[in-house]
C-alpha positions in Angstrom: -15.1 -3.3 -5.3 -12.3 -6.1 -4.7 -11.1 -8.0 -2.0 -7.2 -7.4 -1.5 -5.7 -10.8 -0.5 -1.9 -9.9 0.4 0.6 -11.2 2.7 3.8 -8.8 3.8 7.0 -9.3 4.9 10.0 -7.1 6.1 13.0 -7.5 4.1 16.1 -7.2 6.7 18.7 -7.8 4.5 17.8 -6.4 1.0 21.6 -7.4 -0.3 20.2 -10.7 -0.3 17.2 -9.8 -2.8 17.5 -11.0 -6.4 18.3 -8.4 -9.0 15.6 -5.7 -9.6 14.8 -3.7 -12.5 13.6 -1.0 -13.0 11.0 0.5 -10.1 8.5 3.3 -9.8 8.8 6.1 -7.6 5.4 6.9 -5.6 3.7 9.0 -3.0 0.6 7.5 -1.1 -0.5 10.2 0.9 -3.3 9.5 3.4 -6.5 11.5 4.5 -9.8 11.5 6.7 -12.6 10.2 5.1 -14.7 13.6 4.7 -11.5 15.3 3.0 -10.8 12.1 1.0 -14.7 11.2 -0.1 -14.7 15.6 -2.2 -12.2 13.6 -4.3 -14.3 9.9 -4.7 -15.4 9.7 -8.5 -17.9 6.9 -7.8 -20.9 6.2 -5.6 -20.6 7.2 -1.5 -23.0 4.3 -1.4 -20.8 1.4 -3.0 -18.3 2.8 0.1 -20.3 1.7 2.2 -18.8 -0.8 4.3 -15.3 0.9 4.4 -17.1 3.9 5.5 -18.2 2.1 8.8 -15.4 0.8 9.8 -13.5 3.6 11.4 -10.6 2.0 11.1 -10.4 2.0 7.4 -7.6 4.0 5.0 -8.1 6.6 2.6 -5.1 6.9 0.2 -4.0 8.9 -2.7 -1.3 7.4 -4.9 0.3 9.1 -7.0 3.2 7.7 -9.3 4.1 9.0 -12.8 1.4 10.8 -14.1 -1.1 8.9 -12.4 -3.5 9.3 -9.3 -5.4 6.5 -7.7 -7.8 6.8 -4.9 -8.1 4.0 -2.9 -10.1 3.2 0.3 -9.8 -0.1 1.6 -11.1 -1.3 5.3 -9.1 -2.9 8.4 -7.6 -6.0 7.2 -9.2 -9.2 8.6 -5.5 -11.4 8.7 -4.4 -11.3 4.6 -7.8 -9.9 3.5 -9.5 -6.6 2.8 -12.2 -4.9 1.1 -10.2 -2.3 -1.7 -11.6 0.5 -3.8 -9.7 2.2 -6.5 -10.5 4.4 -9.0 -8.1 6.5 -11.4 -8.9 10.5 -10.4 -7.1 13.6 -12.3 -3.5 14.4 -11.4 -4.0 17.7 -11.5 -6.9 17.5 -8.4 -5.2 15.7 -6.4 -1.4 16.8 -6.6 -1.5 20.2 -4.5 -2.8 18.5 -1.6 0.1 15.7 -1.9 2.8 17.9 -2.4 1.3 20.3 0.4 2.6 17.7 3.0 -0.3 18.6 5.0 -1.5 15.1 5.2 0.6 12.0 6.6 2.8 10.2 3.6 5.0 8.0 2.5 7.3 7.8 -0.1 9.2 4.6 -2.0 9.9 3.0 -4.7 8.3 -0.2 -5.9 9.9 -3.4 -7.8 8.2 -6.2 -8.7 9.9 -10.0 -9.0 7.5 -12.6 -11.0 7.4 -15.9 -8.8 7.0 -19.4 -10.5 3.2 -19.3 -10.3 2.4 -15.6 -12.3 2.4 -13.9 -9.1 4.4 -11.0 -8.4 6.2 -10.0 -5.0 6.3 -6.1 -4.8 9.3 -4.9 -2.9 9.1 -1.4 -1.8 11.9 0.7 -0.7 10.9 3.3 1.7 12.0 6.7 1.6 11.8 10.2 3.5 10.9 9.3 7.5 11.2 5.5 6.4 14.1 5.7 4.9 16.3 2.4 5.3 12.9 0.4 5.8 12.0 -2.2 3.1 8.6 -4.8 2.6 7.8 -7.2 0.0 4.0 -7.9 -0.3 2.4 -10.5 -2.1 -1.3 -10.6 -3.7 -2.6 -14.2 -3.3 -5.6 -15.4 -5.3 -7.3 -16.8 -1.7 -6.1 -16.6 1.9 -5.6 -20.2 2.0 -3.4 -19.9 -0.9 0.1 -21.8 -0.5 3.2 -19.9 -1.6 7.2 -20.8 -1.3 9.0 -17.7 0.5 12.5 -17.1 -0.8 15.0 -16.9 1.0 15.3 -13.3 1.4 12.0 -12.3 3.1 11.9 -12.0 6.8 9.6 -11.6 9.7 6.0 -12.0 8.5 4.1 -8.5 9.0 0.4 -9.8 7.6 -2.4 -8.7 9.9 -0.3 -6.4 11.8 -1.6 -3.1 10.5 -1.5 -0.9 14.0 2.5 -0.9 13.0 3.4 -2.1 9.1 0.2 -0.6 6.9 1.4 2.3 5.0 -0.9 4.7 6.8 0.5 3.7 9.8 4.0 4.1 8.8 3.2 7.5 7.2 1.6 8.4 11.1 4.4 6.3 12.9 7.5 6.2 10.7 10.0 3.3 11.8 12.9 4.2 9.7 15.2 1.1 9.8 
């Protein structure tokens, strides 16, 4: 178990974003618990937080040729409790490719900052298309960082619209 510690933003001019090398192509695709726990290659009972909160996400990611699943609660402001663990490609990509299940699909950069942090800009795709974020993990949620000039609205906290589950429910193509 971690605790995820992330801020996010919403990039409205991505002109303005330094240059960017090269990024990974992914699909997070999102399921109900009882669908998403046949998959779970740890303990049910080290979930057991995430599984009471009914608001938490259940995620597959896949990008290359490599599957995470995640589960990770509502976020509390910048925090959140994550699991991940590294499942099988081949177990979990019929169901992602079946489209049966809400996702979304972008493509992820990263740009280092000063400190040996690393914003992550994704670039969404498919019903997002036109739509990117830049997230930042932050060693605590009192932790001071400079925002550069190209990162917009703050969207931390405001999963009901900008969490990937929600966009993959409630697409807001920009």
């Amino acid at each position: 178990m971690g605790i995820e510690i992330e801020r996010k933003f919403l990039i409205e001019d991505s002109t303005t974003l330094p240059p960017l090398g090269e990024g990974v192509r992914m699909i997070q695709c999102y399921l109900p618990s009882e669908d998403w726990l046949n998959f779970w290659p740890g303990e049910i009972s080290e979930l057991e937080e995430v599984l009471a909160d009914p608001l938490s996400a259940y995620r597959f990611r896949v990008h290359g040729n490599t599957a995470i699943a995640t589960a990770k609660n509502r976020s509390d402001g910048p925090s959140r409790l994550e699991f991940e663990k590294e499942i099988p490609l081949e177990s979990v990509l019929e169901i992602v490719n079946s489209r049966k299940y809400p996702s979304v699909e972008k493509t992820r950069y990263k740009i280092p900052t000063n400190d040996d942090l690393f914003w992550e800009i994704d670039f969404f795709e498919g019903n997002n298309s036109g739509l990117v974020i830049a997230e930042i993990e932050i060693p605590s949620p009192d932790y001071s960082i400079t925002l550069p000039n190209w990162v917009g609205r703050e969207l931390t906290g405001q999963d009901d619209v900008w969490s990937n589950q929600a966009l993959a429910n409630y697409p807001r193509p920009n």
